[in-house]
N, C-alpha and C positions, 0 to 999 in steps of 0.2 A: 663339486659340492652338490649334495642332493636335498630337495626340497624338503625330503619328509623330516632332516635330521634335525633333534631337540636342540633348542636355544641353551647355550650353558651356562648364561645369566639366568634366564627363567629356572632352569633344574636348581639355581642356587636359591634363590629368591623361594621358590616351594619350600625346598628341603629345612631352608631356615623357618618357614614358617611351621611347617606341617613336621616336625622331628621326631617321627614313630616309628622305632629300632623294632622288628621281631624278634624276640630271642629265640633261641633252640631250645625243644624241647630235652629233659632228661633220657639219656640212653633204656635207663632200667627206674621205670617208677617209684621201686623201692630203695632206691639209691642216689643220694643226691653228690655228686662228682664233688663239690665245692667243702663237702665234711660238714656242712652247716645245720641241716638237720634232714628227719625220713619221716615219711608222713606216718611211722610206728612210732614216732616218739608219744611220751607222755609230755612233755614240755610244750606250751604254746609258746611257738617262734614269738619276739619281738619284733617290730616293723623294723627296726635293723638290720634284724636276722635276713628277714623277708626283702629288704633291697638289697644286700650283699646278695643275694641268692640270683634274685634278674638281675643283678648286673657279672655275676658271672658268669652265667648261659651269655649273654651276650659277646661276652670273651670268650667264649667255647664258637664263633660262627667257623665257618671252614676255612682254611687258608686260603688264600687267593684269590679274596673279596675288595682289595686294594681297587678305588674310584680314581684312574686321572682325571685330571682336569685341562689337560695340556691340551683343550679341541680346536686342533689347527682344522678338521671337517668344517667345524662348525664358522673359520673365519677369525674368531680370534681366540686370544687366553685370557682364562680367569684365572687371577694367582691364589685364590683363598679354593681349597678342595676339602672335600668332607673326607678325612683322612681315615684308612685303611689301612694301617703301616705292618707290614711283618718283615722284611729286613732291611735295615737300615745301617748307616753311618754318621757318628757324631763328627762334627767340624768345630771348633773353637780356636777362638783366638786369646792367644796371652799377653793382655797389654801392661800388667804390674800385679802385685804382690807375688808370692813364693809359690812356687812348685806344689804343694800340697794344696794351696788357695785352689787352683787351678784346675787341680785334679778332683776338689771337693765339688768345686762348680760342673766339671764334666761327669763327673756320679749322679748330680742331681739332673742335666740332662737326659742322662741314661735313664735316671728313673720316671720323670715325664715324659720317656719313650716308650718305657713300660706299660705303664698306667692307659696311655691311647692304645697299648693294643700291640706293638711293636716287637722284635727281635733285634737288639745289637748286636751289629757282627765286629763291628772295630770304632775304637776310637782314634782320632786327630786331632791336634793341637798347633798354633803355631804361634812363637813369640815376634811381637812384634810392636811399634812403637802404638801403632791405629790401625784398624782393619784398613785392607786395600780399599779405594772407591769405586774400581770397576768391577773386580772378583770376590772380596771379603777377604780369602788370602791371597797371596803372593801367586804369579806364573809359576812357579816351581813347584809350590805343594797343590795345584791346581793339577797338572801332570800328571804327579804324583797320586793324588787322589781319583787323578781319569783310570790308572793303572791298579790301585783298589780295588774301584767301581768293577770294571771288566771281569777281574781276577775273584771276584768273589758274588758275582750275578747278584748286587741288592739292586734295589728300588728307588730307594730314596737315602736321598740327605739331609740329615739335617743341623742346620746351621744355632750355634749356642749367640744369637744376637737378634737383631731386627737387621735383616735384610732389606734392601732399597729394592724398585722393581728394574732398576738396570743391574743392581748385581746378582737377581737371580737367575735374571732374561741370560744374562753372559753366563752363570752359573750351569745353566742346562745347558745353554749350546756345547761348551766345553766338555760335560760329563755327559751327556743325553739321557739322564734320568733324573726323576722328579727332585725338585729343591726346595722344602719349605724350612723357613727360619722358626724359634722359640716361639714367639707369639704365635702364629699360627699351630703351632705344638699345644699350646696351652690354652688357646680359645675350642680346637678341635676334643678337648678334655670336659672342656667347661659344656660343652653340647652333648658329650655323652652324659654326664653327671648331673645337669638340670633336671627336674622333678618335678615343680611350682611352674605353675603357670608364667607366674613375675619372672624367676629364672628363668625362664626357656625365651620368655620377649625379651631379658635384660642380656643374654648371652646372641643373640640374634643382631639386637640392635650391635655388641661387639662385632662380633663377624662381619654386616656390614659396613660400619664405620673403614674396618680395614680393607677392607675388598675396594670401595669407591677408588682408593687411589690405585687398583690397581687390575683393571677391565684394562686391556689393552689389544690392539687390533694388526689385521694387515690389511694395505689397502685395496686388496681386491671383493672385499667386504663392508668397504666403508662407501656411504652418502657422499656424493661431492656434495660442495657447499656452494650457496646459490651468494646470499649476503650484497643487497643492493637490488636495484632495476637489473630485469634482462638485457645483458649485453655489457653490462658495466665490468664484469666476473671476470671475463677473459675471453666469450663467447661461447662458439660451437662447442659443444661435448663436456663444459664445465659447469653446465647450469646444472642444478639439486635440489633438493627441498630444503637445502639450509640445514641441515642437522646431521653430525655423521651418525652413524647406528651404535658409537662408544656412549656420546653425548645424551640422544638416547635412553641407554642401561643406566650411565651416572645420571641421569632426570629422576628415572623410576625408582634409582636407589635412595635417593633424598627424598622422595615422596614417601617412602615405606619405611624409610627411618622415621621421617616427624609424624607419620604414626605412631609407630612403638614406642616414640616418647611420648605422645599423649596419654598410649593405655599405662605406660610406666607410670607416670605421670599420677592417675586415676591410680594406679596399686599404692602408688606412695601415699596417698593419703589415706586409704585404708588402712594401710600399716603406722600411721602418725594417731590417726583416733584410736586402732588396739594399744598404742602406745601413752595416747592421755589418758584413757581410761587404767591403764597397770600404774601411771603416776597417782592419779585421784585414790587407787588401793591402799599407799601408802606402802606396800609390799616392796622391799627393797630390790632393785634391780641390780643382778650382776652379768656381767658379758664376758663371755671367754673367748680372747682372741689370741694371735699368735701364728707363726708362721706354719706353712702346711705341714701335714704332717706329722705336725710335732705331740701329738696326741690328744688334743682338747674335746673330743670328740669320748678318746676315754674316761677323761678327767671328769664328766658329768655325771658318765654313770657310773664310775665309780664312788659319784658325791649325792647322787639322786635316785638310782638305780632307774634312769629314761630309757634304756634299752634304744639310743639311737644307734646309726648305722655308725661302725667302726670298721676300717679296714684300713691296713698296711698299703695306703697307696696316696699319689698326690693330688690335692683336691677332691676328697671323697667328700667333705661335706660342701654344699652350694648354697643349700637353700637352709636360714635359719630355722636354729630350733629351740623351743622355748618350753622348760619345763619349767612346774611347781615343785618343791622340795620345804624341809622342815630342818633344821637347825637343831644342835643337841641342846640348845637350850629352848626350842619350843619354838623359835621365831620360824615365821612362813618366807620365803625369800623366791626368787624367780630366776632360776639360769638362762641366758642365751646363749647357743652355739652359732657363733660365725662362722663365714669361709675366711679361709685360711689367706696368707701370703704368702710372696716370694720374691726373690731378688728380680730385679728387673722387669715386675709384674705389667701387663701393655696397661700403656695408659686408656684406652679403650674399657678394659673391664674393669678400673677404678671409678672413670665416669659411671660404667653401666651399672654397676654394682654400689653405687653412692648412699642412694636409699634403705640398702642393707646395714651397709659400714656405720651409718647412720646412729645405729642402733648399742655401738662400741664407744661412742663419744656421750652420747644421754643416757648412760647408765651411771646408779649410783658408786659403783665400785667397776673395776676391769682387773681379771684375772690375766695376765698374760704368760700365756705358758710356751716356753723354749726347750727345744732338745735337748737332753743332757746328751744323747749318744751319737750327736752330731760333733764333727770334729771344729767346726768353727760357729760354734753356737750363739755369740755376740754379732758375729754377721746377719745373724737371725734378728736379733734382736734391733739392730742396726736399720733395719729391714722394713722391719714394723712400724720400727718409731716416724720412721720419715713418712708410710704411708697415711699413718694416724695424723702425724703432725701436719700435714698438709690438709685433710678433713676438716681435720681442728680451724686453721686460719680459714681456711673458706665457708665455712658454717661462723666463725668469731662465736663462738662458745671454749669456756672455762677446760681445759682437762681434767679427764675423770680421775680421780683418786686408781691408783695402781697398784698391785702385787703382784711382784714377778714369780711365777711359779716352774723351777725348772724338773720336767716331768722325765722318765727313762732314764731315773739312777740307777738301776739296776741292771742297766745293758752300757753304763756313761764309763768311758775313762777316769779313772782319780784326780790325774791332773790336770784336766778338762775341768774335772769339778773344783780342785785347789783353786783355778783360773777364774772359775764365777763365784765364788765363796770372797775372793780376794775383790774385783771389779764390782762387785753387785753389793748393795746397802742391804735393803729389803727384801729381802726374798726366800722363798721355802721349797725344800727339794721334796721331793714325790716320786714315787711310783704308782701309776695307774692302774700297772698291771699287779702288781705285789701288793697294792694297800701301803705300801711303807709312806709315811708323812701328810696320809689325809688327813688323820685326825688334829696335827699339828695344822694342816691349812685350812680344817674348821675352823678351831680357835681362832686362828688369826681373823679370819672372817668375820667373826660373829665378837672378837675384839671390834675391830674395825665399827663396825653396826654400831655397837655400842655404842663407839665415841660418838654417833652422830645424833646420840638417844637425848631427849630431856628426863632427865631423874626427879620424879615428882610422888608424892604421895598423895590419894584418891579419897576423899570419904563420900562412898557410893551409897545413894539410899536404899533403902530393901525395894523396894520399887521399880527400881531401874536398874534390872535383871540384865537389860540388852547390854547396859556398859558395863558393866562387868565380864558379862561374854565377850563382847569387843575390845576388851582390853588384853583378854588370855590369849584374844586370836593376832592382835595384831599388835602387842607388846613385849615384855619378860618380867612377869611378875616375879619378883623379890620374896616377897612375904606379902601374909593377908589374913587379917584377924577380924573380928566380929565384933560385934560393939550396940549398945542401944540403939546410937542413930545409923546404925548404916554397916557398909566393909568399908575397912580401910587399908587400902589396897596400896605397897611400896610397888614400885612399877620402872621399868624403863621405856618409852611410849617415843613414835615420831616426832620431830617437832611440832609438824602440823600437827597432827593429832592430839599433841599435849595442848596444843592452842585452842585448840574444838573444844575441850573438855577441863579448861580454867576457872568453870563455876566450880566443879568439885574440888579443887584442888585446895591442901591444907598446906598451912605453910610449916 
């Protein structure tokens, strides 16, 4: 081992802090690779436009930019790597439900292999009652998989569960190439995709929450340990400073987490007073959530025209997005776009991401919209509810009023849809991309609103110009006629608001 070589805790501990991707430049200026747009357009890009655009120069870097983290130089291994991936191997295990379950689960691996950057070269599967505890699978498809590995020069594997750090330790010895499991798949996404300040410390603190448990070493690297009076240890050649150099990294890493949760901490309550302040507006809040992917992202601007980022990929959105929008009947309303979920999502980035989610539980409605062109799209849904419902108990606030919106009919199976038309009460199908059933999920919408309206009648003195403005802005007037003493204004108005404004009110 040579003195000069970098710590590869410290390289992780920067990278998590300091996470700034170069992108490649374009080939030909007048050409942008990604079809998104050329700087001869007449059209001004939307900031949508404009992130799909750096983030795929970033996907355009050169091949064979893949980071091990495997630094046996360095003494020991870190099992969390700032992932590289270009050819890989899916692993899964089948512990219950059918054949197509199984295979829909290993498509969506594939496609969070994609999304990080990745080339699948083969998928594996194996049925069994519980994953192995030493290997994840069986001695046999371990072999098996060594004889893949060899036969087709990838890189990495990766595994459709949470890996232990002994069954990735035996994992690599066995294949001798890199083994990361889902979570680390889906945390190395979250780190390309963060944007916001609060997202890049909230995906940070994930990372190293996972990592702590798994800094592991050899002992030709490690502090003896001292522990007691000299001499008491064992003696000669076993006295230390008391600390191994693992101990160490897990100190520094606890310390630099309960940082990140302070400055979290301090973001959450900036995003709690943007949030009192949109309740004091009376402006009706609605949140779009739902599992990734599943379009919510188009669904707003197709309902708002926000021009937020949209792309065919999992976890495109991270950091909330919050427009203003107008209602065909005049009312002002306010969208959120959440990040998405997904099965099995690390409990790590539901902690980190809490202050977000936050925001899907205190809103006055919840859009939740589901794949229609996913083949088990109540798993989706499945998905969801348990992460919400979990928020839910642990905040002990109400659930929000719900409409399920099942979006990509247009690409969906019939009998996929017969399946949710029959299991689902409430709900309205859409396309995003076609326009087909916005205007029906307006209404429903601005129904909705409604019921939560008081129906009152105004006589506004000529005088008091301002309430009359503020009733157009933040009401649905009905009708409105003119009178000696004043307007008298039919209206549907908030509650509060109808309460603020009880002296005019005619019976």
């Amino acid at each position: 081992m040579t003195n000069n070589t970098p710590d590869a805790v410290e390289r992780l501990l920067n990278q998590a802090f300091h996470d700034h991707r170069p992108t490649k430049p374009l080939e030909d200026p007048g050409e942008d690779q990604s079809g998104l747009l050329t700087p001869e357009s007449n059209e001004t890009p939307t900031v949508g436009e404009l992130d799909l655009e750096a983030r795929s120069s970033l996907r355009r870097l050169s091949r064979g930019s893949t980071i091990h983290a495997t630094d046996q130089d360095d003494g020991y291994d870190v099992e969390y790597r700032k992932l590289r991936l270009e050819r890989v191997i899916l692993v899964g295990v089948w512990t219950q439900g059918t054949t197509a379950e199984i295979e829909a689960t290993m498509d969506e691996l594939a496609a969070l292999a994609e999304t990080a950057g990745s080339e699948v070269v083969e998928m594996l599967y194996q049925k069994r009652d519980k994953p192995d505890p030493g290997t994840y699978i069986g001695s046999g498809k371990v072999a098996e998989l060594r004889d893949i590995v060899a036969s087709t020069g990838v890189d990495t594997v990766v595994c459709d569960g949470e890996l232990s750090p002994g069954q990735m330790i035996a994992l690599e010895k066995a294949l001798d190439v890199k083994v990361i499991d889902r979570t680390m798949l889906i945390l190395d996404i979250f780190a390309q995709h963060a944007k916001s300040k609060e997202g890049k410390a909230q995906v940070s603190l994930a990372q190293m929450e996972y990592l702590i448990t798994r800094v592991r070493g050899w002992g030709g690297a490690l502090s003896r340990q001292a522990g007691g009076r000299a001499g008491s240890n064992g003696g000669v050649g076993l006295r230390g400073p008391g600390e191994t150099k693992i101990e160490a990294d897990r100190r520094r890493l606890r310390s630099d987490m309960a940082k990140l949760r302070k400055e979290i901490q301090g973001m959450k309550t900036a995003r709690e007073v943007k949030r009192s302040r949109r309740r004091e507006s009376t402006i009706a809040q609605i949140a779009i959530a739902g599992y990734t992917n599943a379009g919510k992202s188009s669904l707003i601007n197709a309902m708002t025209g926000a021009g937020v980022l949209v792309e065919d990929a999992l976890f495109a959105t991270l950091d909330p997005t919050t427009r203003k929008a107008e209602l065909a009947d005049g009312r002002a309303v306010v969208f959120t776009d959440t990040v998405g979920f997904v099965r099995h999502l690390p409990t790590q980035l539901v902690e980190a991401f809490r202050s977000t989610l936050e925001e899907v539980v205190e809103a006055d409605l919840v859009l939740h919209v589901v794949d229609g062109s996913d083949p088990f799209p109540l798993k989706q849904i499945e998905a969801v509810n348990g992460v919400v419902t979990d928020i839910i108990r642990e905040l002990d606030v109400p659930a929000p009023p719900e409409i399920v919106v099942v979006n990509k009919i247009d690409q969906a199976d019939p009998l996929v849809l017969a399946e949710l038309r029959h299991a689902l009460d409430d709900v309205v199908f859409v396309s995003a991309k076609t326009g087909e059933g916005i205007a029906e999920l307006e209404a429903r919408v601005e129904l909705f609103l409604n019921s939560l309206d008081a129906h009152v009648q105004l006589m506004v003195p000529f005088t008091r110009g301002d309430i009359v403005s503020r009733v157009h802005v933040q009401g649905t007037v009905l009708n409105e006629e003119y009178s000696e003493s004043g307007t008298l204004i039919d209206v549907r108005l908030p509650q509060s608001l109808a309460a603020e404004l009880q002296e005019f009110t005619v019976s």
